[in-house]
C-alpha positions in Angstrom: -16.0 56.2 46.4 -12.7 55.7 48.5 -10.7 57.8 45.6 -10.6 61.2 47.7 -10.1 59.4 51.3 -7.0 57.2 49.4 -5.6 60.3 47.7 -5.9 62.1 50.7 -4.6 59.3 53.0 -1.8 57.5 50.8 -1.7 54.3 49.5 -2.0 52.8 53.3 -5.6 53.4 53.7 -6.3 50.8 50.3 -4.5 48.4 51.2 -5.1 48.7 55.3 -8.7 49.2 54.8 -8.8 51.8 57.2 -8.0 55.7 57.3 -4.4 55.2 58.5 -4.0 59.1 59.0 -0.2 58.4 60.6 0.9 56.6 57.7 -0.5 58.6 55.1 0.9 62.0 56.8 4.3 60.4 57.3 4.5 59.4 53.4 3.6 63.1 52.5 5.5 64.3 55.3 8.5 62.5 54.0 7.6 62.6 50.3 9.1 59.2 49.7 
């Protein structure tokens, strides 16, 4: 269900509850 959008997102969007597409990009972005 929200699998793919939190995979793709980042562990933001679960605990947000929406599709935080800055915070997501920025933790890939950063790889931290």
């Amino acid at each position: 269900m929200l699998n793919r959008r939190t995979l793709k997102e980042g562990p933001v969007s679960k605990t947000s509850g929406e599709p935080e597409k800055q915070e997501g990009v920025d933790l890939e972005d950063g790889g931290r």
